[in-house]
SEVEX-94305 format. One record per residue (C-alpha): x negated, y, z; residue in one letter; residue number from 1. Coordinates in Angstrom, 3 decimals, m for minus. Layout:
BEGIN
+----------+----------+----------+---+-----+
:        u :        v :        w : r :   k :
+----------+----------+----------+---+-----+
:        X :        Y :        Z : A : NUM :
...
+----------+----------+----------+---+-----+
***
This chain:
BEGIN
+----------+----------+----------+---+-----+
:        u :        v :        w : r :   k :
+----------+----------+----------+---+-----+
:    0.000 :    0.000 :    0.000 : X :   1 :
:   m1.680 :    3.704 :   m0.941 : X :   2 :
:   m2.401 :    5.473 :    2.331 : X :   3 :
:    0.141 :    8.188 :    1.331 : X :   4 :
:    3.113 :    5.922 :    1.710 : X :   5 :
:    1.837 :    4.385 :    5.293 : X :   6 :
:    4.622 :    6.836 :    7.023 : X :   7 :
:    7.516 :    5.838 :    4.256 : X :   8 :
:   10.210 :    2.972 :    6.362 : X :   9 :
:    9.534 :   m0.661 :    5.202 : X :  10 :
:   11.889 :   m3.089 :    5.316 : X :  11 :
:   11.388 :   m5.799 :    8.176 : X :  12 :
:   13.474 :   m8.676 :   10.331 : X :  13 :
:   11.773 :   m7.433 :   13.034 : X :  14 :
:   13.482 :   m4.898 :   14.953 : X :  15 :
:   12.030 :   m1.517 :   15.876 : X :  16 :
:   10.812 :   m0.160 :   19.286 : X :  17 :
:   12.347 :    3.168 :   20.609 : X :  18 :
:   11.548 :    5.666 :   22.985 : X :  19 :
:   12.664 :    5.464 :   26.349 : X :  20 :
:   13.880 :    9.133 :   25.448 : X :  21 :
:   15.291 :    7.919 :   22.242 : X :  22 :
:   17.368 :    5.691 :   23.600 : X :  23 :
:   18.603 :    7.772 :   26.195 : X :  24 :
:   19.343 :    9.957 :   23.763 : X :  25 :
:   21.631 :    7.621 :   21.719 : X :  26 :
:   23.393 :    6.001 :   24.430 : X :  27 :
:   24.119 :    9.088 :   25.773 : X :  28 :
:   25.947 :   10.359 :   23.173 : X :  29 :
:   27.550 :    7.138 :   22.265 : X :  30 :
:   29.002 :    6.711 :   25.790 : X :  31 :
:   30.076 :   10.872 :   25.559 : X :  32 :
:   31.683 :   10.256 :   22.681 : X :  33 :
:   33.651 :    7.243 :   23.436 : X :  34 :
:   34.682 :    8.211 :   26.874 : X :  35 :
:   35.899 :   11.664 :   24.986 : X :  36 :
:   38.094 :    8.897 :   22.916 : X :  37 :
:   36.531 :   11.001 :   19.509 : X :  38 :
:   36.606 :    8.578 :   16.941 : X :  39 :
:   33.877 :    7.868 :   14.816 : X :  40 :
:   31.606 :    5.155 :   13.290 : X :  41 :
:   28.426 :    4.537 :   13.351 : X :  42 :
:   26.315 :    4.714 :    9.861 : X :  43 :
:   22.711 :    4.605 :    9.118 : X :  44 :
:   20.012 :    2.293 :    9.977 : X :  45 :
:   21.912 :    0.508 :   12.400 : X :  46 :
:   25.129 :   m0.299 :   10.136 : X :  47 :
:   22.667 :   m0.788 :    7.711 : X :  48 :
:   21.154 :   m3.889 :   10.395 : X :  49 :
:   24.408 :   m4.832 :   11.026 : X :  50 :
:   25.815 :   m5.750 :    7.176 : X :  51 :
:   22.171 :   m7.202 :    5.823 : X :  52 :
:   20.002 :   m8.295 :    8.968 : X :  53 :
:   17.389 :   m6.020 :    7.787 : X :  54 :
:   15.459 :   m2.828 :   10.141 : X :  55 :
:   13.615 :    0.056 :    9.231 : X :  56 :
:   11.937 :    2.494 :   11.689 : X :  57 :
:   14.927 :    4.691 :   12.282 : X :  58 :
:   13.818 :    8.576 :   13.371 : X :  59 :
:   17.969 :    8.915 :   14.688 : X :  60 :
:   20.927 :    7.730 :   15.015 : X :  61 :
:   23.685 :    8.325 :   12.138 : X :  62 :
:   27.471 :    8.852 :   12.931 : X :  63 :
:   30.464 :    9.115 :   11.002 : X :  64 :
:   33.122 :   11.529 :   11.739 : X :  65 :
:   36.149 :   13.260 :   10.150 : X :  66 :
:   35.228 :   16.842 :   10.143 : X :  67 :
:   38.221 :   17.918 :   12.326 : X :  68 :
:   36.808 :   16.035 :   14.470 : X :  69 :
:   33.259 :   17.686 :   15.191 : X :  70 :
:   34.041 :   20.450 :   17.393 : X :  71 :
:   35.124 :   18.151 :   19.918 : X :  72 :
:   32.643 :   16.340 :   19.854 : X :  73 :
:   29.676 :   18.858 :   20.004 : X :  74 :
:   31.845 :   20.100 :   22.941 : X :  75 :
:   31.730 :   17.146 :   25.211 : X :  76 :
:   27.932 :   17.129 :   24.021 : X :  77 :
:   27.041 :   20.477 :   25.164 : X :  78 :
:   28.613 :   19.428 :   28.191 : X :  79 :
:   26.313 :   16.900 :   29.207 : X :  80 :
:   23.087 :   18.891 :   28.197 : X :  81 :
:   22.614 :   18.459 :   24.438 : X :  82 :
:   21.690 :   21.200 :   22.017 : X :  83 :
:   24.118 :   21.368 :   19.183 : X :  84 :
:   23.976 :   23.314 :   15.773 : X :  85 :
:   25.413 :   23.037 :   12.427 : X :  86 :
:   23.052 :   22.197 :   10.136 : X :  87 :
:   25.448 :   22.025 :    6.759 : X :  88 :
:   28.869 :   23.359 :    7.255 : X :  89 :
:   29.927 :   20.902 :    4.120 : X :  90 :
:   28.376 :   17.324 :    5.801 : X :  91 :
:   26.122 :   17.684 :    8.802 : X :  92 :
:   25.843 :   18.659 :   12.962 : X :  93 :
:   23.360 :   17.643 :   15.167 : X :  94 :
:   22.624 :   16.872 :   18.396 : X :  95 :
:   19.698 :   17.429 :   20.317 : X :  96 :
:   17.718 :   15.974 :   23.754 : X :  97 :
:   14.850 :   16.709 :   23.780 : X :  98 :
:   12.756 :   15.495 :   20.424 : X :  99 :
:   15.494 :   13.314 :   19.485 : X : 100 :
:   18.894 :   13.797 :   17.780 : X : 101 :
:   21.754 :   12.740 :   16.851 : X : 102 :
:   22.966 :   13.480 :   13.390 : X : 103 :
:   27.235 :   13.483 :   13.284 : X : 104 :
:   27.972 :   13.198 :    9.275 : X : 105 :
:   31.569 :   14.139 :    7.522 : X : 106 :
:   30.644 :   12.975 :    4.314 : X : 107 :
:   28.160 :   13.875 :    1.558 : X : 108 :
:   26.174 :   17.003 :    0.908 : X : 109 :
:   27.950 :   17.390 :   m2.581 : X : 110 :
:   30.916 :   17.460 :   m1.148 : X : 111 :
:   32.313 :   14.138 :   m3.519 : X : 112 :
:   33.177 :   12.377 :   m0.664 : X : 113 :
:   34.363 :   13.462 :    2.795 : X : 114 :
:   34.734 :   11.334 :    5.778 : X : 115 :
:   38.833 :   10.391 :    6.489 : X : 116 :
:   40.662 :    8.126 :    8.775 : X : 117 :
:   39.878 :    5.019 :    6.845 : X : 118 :
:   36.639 :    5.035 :    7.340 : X : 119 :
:   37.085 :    5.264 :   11.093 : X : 120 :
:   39.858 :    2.927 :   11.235 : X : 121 :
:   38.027 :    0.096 :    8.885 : X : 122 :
:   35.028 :    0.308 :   10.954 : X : 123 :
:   33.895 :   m3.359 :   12.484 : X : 124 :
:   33.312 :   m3.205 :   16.757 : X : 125 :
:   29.846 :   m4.077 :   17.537 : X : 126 :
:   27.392 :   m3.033 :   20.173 : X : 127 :
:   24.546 :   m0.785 :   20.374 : X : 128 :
:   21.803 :   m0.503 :   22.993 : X : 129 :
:   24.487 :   m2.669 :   24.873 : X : 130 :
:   27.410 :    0.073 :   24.348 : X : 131 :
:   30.196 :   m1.093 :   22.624 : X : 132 :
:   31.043 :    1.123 :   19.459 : X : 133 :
:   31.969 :    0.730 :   15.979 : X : 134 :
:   30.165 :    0.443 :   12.701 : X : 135 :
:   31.330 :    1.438 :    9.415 : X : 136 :
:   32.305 :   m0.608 :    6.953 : X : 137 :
:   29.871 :   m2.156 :    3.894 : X : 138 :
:   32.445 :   m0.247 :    1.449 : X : 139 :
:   32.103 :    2.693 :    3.004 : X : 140 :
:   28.208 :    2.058 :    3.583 : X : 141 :
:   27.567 :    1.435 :   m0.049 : X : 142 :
:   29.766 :    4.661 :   m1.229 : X : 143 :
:   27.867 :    6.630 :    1.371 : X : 144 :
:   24.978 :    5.991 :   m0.066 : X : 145 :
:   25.130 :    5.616 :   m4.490 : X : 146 :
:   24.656 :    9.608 :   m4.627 : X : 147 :
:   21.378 :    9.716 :   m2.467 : X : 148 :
:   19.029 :    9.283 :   m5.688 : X : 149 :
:   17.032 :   12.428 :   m5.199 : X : 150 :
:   13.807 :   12.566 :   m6.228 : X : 151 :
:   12.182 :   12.502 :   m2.317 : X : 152 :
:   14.826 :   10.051 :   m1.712 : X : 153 :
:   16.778 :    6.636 :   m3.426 : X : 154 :
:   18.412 :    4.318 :   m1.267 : X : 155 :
:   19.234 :    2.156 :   m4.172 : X : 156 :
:   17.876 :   m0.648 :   m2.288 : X : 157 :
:   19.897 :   m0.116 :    0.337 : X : 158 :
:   22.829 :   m0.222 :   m1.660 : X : 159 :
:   21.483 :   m3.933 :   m3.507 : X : 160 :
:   20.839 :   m5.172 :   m0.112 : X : 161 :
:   24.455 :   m4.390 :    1.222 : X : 162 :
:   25.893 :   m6.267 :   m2.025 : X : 163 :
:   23.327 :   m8.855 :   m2.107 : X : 164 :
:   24.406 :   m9.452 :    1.809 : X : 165 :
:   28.230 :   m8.595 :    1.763 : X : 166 :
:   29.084 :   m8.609 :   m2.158 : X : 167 :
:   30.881 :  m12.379 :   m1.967 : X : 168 :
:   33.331 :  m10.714 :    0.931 : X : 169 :
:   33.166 :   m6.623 :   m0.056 : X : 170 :
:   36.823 :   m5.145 :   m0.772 : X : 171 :
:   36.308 :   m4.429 :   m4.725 : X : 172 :
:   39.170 :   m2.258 :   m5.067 : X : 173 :
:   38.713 :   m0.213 :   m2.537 : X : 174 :
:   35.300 :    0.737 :   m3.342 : X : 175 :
:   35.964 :    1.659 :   m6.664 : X : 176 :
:   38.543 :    4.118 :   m4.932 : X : 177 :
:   36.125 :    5.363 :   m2.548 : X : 178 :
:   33.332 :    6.453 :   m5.894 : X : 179 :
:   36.641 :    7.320 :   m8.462 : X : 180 :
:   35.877 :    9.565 :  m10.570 : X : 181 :
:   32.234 :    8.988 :  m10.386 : X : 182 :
:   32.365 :    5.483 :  m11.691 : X : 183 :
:   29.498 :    5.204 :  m13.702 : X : 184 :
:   27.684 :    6.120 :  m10.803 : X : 185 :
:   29.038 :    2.867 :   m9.342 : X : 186 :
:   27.601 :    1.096 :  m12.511 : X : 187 :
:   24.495 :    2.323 :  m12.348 : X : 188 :
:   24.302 :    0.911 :   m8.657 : X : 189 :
:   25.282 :   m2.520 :  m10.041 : X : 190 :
:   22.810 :   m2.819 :  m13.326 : X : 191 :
:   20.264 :   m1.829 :  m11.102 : X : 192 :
:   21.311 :   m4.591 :   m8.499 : X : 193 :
:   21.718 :   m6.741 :  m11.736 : X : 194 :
:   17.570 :   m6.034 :  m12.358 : X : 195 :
:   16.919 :   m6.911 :   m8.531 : X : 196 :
:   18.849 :   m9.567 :   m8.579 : X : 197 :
:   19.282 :  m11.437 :  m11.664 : X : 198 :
:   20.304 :  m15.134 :  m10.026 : X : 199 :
:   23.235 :  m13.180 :   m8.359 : X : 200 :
:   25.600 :  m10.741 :  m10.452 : X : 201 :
:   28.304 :  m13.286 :   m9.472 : X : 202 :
:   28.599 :  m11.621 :   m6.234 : X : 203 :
:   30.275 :   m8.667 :   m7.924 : X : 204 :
:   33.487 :  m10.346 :   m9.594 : X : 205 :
:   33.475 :  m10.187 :  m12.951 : X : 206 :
:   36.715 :   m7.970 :  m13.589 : X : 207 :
:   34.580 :   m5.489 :  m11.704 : X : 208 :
:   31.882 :   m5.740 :  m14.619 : X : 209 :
:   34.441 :   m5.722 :  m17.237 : X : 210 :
:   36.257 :   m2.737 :  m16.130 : X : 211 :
:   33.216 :   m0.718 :  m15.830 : X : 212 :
:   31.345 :   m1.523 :  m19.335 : X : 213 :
:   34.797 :   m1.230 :  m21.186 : X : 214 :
:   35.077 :    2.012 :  m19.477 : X : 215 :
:   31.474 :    2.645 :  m20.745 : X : 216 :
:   31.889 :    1.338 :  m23.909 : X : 217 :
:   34.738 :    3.523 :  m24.222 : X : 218 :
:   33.047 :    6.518 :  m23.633 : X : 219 :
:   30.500 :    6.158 :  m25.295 : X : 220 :
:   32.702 :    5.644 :  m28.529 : X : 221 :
:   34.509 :    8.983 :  m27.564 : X : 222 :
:   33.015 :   11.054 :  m25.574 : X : 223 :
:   34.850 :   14.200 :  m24.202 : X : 224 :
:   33.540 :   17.621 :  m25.390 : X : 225 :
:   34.735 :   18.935 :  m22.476 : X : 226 :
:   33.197 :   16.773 :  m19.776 : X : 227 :
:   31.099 :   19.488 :  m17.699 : X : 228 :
:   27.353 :   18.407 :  m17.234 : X : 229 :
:   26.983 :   16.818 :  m13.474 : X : 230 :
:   23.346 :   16.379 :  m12.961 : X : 231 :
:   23.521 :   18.618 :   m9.856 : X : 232 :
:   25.807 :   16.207 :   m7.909 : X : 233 :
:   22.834 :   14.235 :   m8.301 : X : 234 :
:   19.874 :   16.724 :   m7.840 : X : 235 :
:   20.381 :   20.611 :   m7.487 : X : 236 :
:   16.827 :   20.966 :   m7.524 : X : 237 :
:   15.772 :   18.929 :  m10.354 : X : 238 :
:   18.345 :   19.358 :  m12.365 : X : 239 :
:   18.314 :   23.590 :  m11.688 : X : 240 :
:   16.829 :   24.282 :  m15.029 : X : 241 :
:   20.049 :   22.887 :  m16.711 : X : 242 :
:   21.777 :   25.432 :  m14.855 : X : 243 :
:   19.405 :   28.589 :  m14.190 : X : 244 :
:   18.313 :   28.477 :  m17.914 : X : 245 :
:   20.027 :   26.356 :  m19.773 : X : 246 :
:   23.694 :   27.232 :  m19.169 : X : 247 :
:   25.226 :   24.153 :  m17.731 : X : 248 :
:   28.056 :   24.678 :  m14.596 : X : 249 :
:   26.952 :   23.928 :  m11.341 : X : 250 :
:   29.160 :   21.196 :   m9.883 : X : 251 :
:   27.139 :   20.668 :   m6.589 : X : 252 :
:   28.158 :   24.532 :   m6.115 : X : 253 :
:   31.413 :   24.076 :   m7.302 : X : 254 :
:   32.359 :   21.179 :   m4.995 : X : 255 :
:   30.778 :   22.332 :   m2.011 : X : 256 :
:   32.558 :   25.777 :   m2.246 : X : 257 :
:   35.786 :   24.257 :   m2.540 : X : 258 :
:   35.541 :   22.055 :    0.160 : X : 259 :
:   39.096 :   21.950 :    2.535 : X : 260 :
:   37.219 :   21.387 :    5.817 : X : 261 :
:   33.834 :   22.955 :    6.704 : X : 262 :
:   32.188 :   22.578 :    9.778 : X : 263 :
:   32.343 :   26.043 :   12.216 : X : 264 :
:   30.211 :   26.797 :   14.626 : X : 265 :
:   31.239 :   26.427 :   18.648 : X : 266 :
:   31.485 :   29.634 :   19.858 : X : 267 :
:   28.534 :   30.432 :   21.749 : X : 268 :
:   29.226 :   29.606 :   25.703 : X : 269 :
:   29.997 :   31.981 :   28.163 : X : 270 :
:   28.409 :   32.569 :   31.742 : X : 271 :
:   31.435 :   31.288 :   33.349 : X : 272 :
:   30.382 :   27.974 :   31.368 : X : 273 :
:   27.166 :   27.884 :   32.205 : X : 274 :
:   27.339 :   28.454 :   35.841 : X : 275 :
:   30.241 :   26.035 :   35.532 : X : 276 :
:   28.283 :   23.358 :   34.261 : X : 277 :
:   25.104 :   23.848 :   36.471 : X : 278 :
:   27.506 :   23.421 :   39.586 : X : 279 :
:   26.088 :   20.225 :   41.663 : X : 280 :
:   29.675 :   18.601 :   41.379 : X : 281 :
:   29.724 :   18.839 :   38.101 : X : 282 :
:   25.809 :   17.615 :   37.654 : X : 283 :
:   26.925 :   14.391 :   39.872 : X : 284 :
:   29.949 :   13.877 :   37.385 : X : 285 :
:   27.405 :   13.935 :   34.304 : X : 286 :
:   24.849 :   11.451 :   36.186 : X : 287 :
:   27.915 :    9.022 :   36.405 : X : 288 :
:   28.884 :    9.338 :   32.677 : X : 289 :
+----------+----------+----------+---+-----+
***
Protein backbone atom coordinates (compact mmCIF):
# COMPACT_ATOMS: atom_id res chain seq x y z
CA UNK A 1 0.00 0.00 0.00
CA UNK A 2 1.68 3.70 -0.94
CA UNK A 3 2.40 5.47 2.33
CA UNK A 4 -0.14 8.19 1.33
CA UNK A 5 -3.11 5.92 1.71
CA UNK A 6 -1.84 4.39 5.29
CA UNK A 7 -4.62 6.84 7.02
CA UNK A 8 -7.52 5.84 4.26
CA UNK A 9 -10.21 2.97 6.36
CA UNK A 10 -9.53 -0.66 5.20
CA UNK A 11 -11.89 -3.09 5.32
CA UNK A 12 -11.39 -5.80 8.18
CA UNK A 13 -13.47 -8.68 10.33
CA UNK A 14 -11.77 -7.43 13.03
CA UNK A 15 -13.48 -4.90 14.95
CA UNK A 16 -12.03 -1.52 15.88
CA UNK A 17 -10.81 -0.16 19.29
CA UNK A 18 -12.35 3.17 20.61
CA UNK A 19 -11.55 5.67 22.98
CA UNK A 20 -12.66 5.46 26.35
CA UNK A 21 -13.88 9.13 25.45
CA UNK A 22 -15.29 7.92 22.24
CA UNK A 23 -17.37 5.69 23.60
CA UNK A 24 -18.60 7.77 26.20
CA UNK A 25 -19.34 9.96 23.76
CA UNK A 26 -21.63 7.62 21.72
CA UNK A 27 -23.39 6.00 24.43
CA UNK A 28 -24.12 9.09 25.77
CA UNK A 29 -25.95 10.36 23.17
CA UNK A 30 -27.55 7.14 22.27
CA UNK A 31 -29.00 6.71 25.79
CA UNK A 32 -30.08 10.87 25.56
CA UNK A 33 -31.68 10.26 22.68
CA UNK A 34 -33.65 7.24 23.44
CA UNK A 35 -34.68 8.21 26.87
CA UNK A 36 -35.90 11.66 24.99
CA UNK A 37 -38.09 8.90 22.92
CA UNK A 38 -36.53 11.00 19.51
CA UNK A 39 -36.61 8.58 16.94
CA UNK A 40 -33.88 7.87 14.82
CA UNK A 41 -31.61 5.15 13.29
CA UNK A 42 -28.43 4.54 13.35
CA UNK A 43 -26.31 4.71 9.86
CA UNK A 44 -22.71 4.61 9.12
CA UNK A 45 -20.01 2.29 9.98
CA UNK A 46 -21.91 0.51 12.40
CA UNK A 47 -25.13 -0.30 10.14
CA UNK A 48 -22.67 -0.79 7.71
CA UNK A 49 -21.15 -3.89 10.39
CA UNK A 50 -24.41 -4.83 11.03
CA UNK A 51 -25.81 -5.75 7.18
CA UNK A 52 -22.17 -7.20 5.82
CA UNK A 53 -20.00 -8.29 8.97
CA UNK A 54 -17.39 -6.02 7.79
CA UNK A 55 -15.46 -2.83 10.14
CA UNK A 56 -13.61 0.06 9.23
CA UNK A 57 -11.94 2.49 11.69
CA UNK A 58 -14.93 4.69 12.28
CA UNK A 59 -13.82 8.58 13.37
CA UNK A 60 -17.97 8.92 14.69
CA UNK A 61 -20.93 7.73 15.01
CA UNK A 62 -23.68 8.32 12.14
CA UNK A 63 -27.47 8.85 12.93
CA UNK A 64 -30.46 9.12 11.00
CA UNK A 65 -33.12 11.53 11.74
CA UNK A 66 -36.15 13.26 10.15
CA UNK A 67 -35.23 16.84 10.14
CA UNK A 68 -38.22 17.92 12.33
CA UNK A 69 -36.81 16.03 14.47
CA UNK A 70 -33.26 17.69 15.19
CA UNK A 71 -34.04 20.45 17.39
CA UNK A 72 -35.12 18.15 19.92
CA UNK A 73 -32.64 16.34 19.85
CA UNK A 74 -29.68 18.86 20.00
CA UNK A 75 -31.85 20.10 22.94
CA UNK A 76 -31.73 17.15 25.21
CA UNK A 77 -27.93 17.13 24.02
CA UNK A 78 -27.04 20.48 25.16
CA UNK A 79 -28.61 19.43 28.19
CA UNK A 80 -26.31 16.90 29.21
CA UNK A 81 -23.09 18.89 28.20
CA UNK A 82 -22.61 18.46 24.44
CA UNK A 83 -21.69 21.20 22.02
CA UNK A 84 -24.12 21.37 19.18
CA UNK A 85 -23.98 23.31 15.77
CA UNK A 86 -25.41 23.04 12.43
CA UNK A 87 -23.05 22.20 10.14
CA UNK A 88 -25.45 22.03 6.76
CA UNK A 89 -28.87 23.36 7.26
CA UNK A 90 -29.93 20.90 4.12
CA UNK A 91 -28.38 17.32 5.80
CA UNK A 92 -26.12 17.68 8.80
CA UNK A 93 -25.84 18.66 12.96
CA UNK A 94 -23.36 17.64 15.17
CA UNK A 95 -22.62 16.87 18.40
CA UNK A 96 -19.70 17.43 20.32
CA UNK A 97 -17.72 15.97 23.75
CA UNK A 98 -14.85 16.71 23.78
CA UNK A 99 -12.76 15.50 20.42
CA UNK A 100 -15.49 13.31 19.49
CA UNK A 101 -18.89 13.80 17.78
CA UNK A 102 -21.75 12.74 16.85
CA UNK A 103 -22.97 13.48 13.39
CA UNK A 104 -27.23 13.48 13.28
CA UNK A 105 -27.97 13.20 9.27
CA UNK A 106 -31.57 14.14 7.52
CA UNK A 107 -30.64 12.97 4.31
CA UNK A 108 -28.16 13.88 1.56
CA UNK A 109 -26.17 17.00 0.91
CA UNK A 110 -27.95 17.39 -2.58
CA UNK A 111 -30.92 17.46 -1.15
CA UNK A 112 -32.31 14.14 -3.52
CA UNK A 113 -33.18 12.38 -0.66
CA UNK A 114 -34.36 13.46 2.80
CA UNK A 115 -34.73 11.33 5.78
CA UNK A 116 -38.83 10.39 6.49
CA UNK A 117 -40.66 8.13 8.77
CA UNK A 118 -39.88 5.02 6.85
CA UNK A 119 -36.64 5.03 7.34
CA UNK A 120 -37.08 5.26 11.09
CA UNK A 121 -39.86 2.93 11.23
CA UNK A 122 -38.03 0.10 8.88
CA UNK A 123 -35.03 0.31 10.95
CA UNK A 124 -33.90 -3.36 12.48
CA UNK A 125 -33.31 -3.21 16.76
CA UNK A 126 -29.85 -4.08 17.54
CA UNK A 127 -27.39 -3.03 20.17
CA UNK A 128 -24.55 -0.78 20.37
CA UNK A 129 -21.80 -0.50 22.99
CA UNK A 130 -24.49 -2.67 24.87
CA UNK A 131 -27.41 0.07 24.35
CA UNK A 132 -30.20 -1.09 22.62
CA UNK A 133 -31.04 1.12 19.46
CA UNK A 134 -31.97 0.73 15.98
CA UNK A 135 -30.17 0.44 12.70
CA UNK A 136 -31.33 1.44 9.42
CA UNK A 137 -32.31 -0.61 6.95
CA UNK A 138 -29.87 -2.16 3.89
CA UNK A 139 -32.44 -0.25 1.45
CA UNK A 140 -32.10 2.69 3.00
CA UNK A 141 -28.21 2.06 3.58
CA UNK A 142 -27.57 1.43 -0.05
CA UNK A 143 -29.77 4.66 -1.23
CA UNK A 144 -27.87 6.63 1.37
CA UNK A 145 -24.98 5.99 -0.07
CA UNK A 146 -25.13 5.62 -4.49
CA UNK A 147 -24.66 9.61 -4.63
CA UNK A 148 -21.38 9.72 -2.47
CA UNK A 149 -19.03 9.28 -5.69
CA UNK A 150 -17.03 12.43 -5.20
CA UNK A 151 -13.81 12.57 -6.23
CA UNK A 152 -12.18 12.50 -2.32
CA UNK A 153 -14.83 10.05 -1.71
CA UNK A 154 -16.78 6.64 -3.43
CA UNK A 155 -18.41 4.32 -1.27
CA UNK A 156 -19.23 2.16 -4.17
CA UNK A 157 -17.88 -0.65 -2.29
CA UNK A 158 -19.90 -0.12 0.34
CA UNK A 159 -22.83 -0.22 -1.66
CA UNK A 160 -21.48 -3.93 -3.51
CA UNK A 161 -20.84 -5.17 -0.11
CA UNK A 162 -24.46 -4.39 1.22
CA UNK A 163 -25.89 -6.27 -2.03
CA UNK A 164 -23.33 -8.85 -2.11
CA UNK A 165 -24.41 -9.45 1.81
CA UNK A 166 -28.23 -8.59 1.76
CA UNK A 167 -29.08 -8.61 -2.16
CA UNK A 168 -30.88 -12.38 -1.97
CA UNK A 169 -33.33 -10.71 0.93
CA UNK A 170 -33.17 -6.62 -0.06
CA UNK A 171 -36.82 -5.15 -0.77
CA UNK A 172 -36.31 -4.43 -4.72
CA UNK A 173 -39.17 -2.26 -5.07
CA UNK A 174 -38.71 -0.21 -2.54
CA UNK A 175 -35.30 0.74 -3.34
CA UNK A 176 -35.96 1.66 -6.66
CA UNK A 177 -38.54 4.12 -4.93
CA UNK A 178 -36.12 5.36 -2.55
CA UNK A 179 -33.33 6.45 -5.89
CA UNK A 180 -36.64 7.32 -8.46
CA UNK A 181 -35.88 9.56 -10.57
CA UNK A 182 -32.23 8.99 -10.39
CA UNK A 183 -32.37 5.48 -11.69
CA UNK A 184 -29.50 5.20 -13.70
CA UNK A 185 -27.68 6.12 -10.80
CA UNK A 186 -29.04 2.87 -9.34
CA UNK A 187 -27.60 1.10 -12.51
CA UNK A 188 -24.49 2.32 -12.35
CA UNK A 189 -24.30 0.91 -8.66
CA UNK A 190 -25.28 -2.52 -10.04
CA UNK A 191 -22.81 -2.82 -13.33
CA UNK A 192 -20.26 -1.83 -11.10
CA UNK A 193 -21.31 -4.59 -8.50
CA UNK A 194 -21.72 -6.74 -11.74
CA UNK A 195 -17.57 -6.03 -12.36
CA UNK A 196 -16.92 -6.91 -8.53
CA UNK A 197 -18.85 -9.57 -8.58
CA UNK A 198 -19.28 -11.44 -11.66
CA UNK A 199 -20.30 -15.13 -10.03
CA UNK A 200 -23.24 -13.18 -8.36
CA UNK A 201 -25.60 -10.74 -10.45
CA UNK A 202 -28.30 -13.29 -9.47
CA UNK A 203 -28.60 -11.62 -6.23
CA UNK A 204 -30.27 -8.67 -7.92
CA UNK A 205 -33.49 -10.35 -9.59
CA UNK A 206 -33.47 -10.19 -12.95
CA UNK A 207 -36.71 -7.97 -13.59
CA UNK A 208 -34.58 -5.49 -11.70
CA UNK A 209 -31.88 -5.74 -14.62
CA UNK A 210 -34.44 -5.72 -17.24
CA UNK A 211 -36.26 -2.74 -16.13
CA UNK A 212 -33.22 -0.72 -15.83
CA UNK A 213 -31.35 -1.52 -19.34
CA UNK A 214 -34.80 -1.23 -21.19
CA UNK A 215 -35.08 2.01 -19.48
CA UNK A 216 -31.47 2.64 -20.74
CA UNK A 217 -31.89 1.34 -23.91
CA UNK A 218 -34.74 3.52 -24.22
CA UNK A 219 -33.05 6.52 -23.63
CA UNK A 220 -30.50 6.16 -25.29
CA UNK A 221 -32.70 5.64 -28.53
CA UNK A 222 -34.51 8.98 -27.56
CA UNK A 223 -33.02 11.05 -25.57
CA UNK A 224 -34.85 14.20 -24.20
CA UNK A 225 -33.54 17.62 -25.39
CA UNK A 226 -34.74 18.93 -22.48
CA UNK A 227 -33.20 16.77 -19.78
CA UNK A 228 -31.10 19.49 -17.70
CA UNK A 229 -27.35 18.41 -17.23
CA UNK A 230 -26.98 16.82 -13.47
CA UNK A 231 -23.35 16.38 -12.96
CA UNK A 232 -23.52 18.62 -9.86
CA UNK A 233 -25.81 16.21 -7.91
CA UNK A 234 -22.83 14.23 -8.30
CA UNK A 235 -19.87 16.72 -7.84
CA UNK A 236 -20.38 20.61 -7.49
CA UNK A 237 -16.83 20.97 -7.52
CA UNK A 238 -15.77 18.93 -10.35
CA UNK A 239 -18.35 19.36 -12.36
CA UNK A 240 -18.31 23.59 -11.69
CA UNK A 241 -16.83 24.28 -15.03
CA UNK A 242 -20.05 22.89 -16.71
CA UNK A 243 -21.78 25.43 -14.86
CA UNK A 244 -19.41 28.59 -14.19
CA UNK A 245 -18.31 28.48 -17.91
CA UNK A 246 -20.03 26.36 -19.77
CA UNK A 247 -23.69 27.23 -19.17
CA UNK A 248 -25.23 24.15 -17.73
CA UNK A 249 -28.06 24.68 -14.60
CA UNK A 250 -26.95 23.93 -11.34
CA UNK A 251 -29.16 21.20 -9.88
CA UNK A 252 -27.14 20.67 -6.59
CA UNK A 253 -28.16 24.53 -6.11
CA UNK A 254 -31.41 24.08 -7.30
CA UNK A 255 -32.36 21.18 -4.99
CA UNK A 256 -30.78 22.33 -2.01
CA UNK A 257 -32.56 25.78 -2.25
CA UNK A 258 -35.79 24.26 -2.54
CA UNK A 259 -35.54 22.06 0.16
CA UNK A 260 -39.10 21.95 2.53
CA UNK A 261 -37.22 21.39 5.82
CA UNK A 262 -33.83 22.95 6.70
CA UNK A 263 -32.19 22.58 9.78
CA UNK A 264 -32.34 26.04 12.22
CA UNK A 265 -30.21 26.80 14.63
CA UNK A 266 -31.24 26.43 18.65
CA UNK A 267 -31.49 29.63 19.86
CA UNK A 268 -28.53 30.43 21.75
CA UNK A 269 -29.23 29.61 25.70
CA UNK A 270 -30.00 31.98 28.16
CA UNK A 271 -28.41 32.57 31.74
CA UNK A 272 -31.44 31.29 33.35
CA UNK A 273 -30.38 27.97 31.37
CA UNK A 274 -27.17 27.88 32.21
CA UNK A 275 -27.34 28.45 35.84
CA UNK A 276 -30.24 26.03 35.53
CA UNK A 277 -28.28 23.36 34.26
CA UNK A 278 -25.10 23.85 36.47
CA UNK A 279 -27.51 23.42 39.59
CA UNK A 280 -26.09 20.22 41.66
CA UNK A 281 -29.67 18.60 41.38
CA UNK A 282 -29.72 18.84 38.10
CA UNK A 283 -25.81 17.61 37.65
CA UNK A 284 -26.93 14.39 39.87
CA UNK A 285 -29.95 13.88 37.39
CA UNK A 286 -27.40 13.94 34.30
CA UNK A 287 -24.85 11.45 36.19
CA UNK A 288 -27.92 9.02 36.41
CA UNK A 289 -28.88 9.34 32.68
Amino acid sequence: MAKDETSLPVSTSTPPEFLPEALECYRGVLQCLAKAHVPFAVAGAFAFHRHTGIWRTTKDLDLFLEPKSVALALEHLQQIGFETQIEDSIWLAKAFRGEHFVDLITGLGNAVLIVDSPWIDRALPHKIFNVPCRVVAAEEAIASKIFISRRERFDGADVAHLIRSCGARLDWDRLQRLIEPHWEMLLWSLVFFAYVYPAHTRLVPQPVWDDLTLRLHAHTLRPDPNEPFRGTLIDPLMFAIDVDDWGERDLYTEYRERHPNPLAALPPRSPQTEASESDPMRSDLRSNE
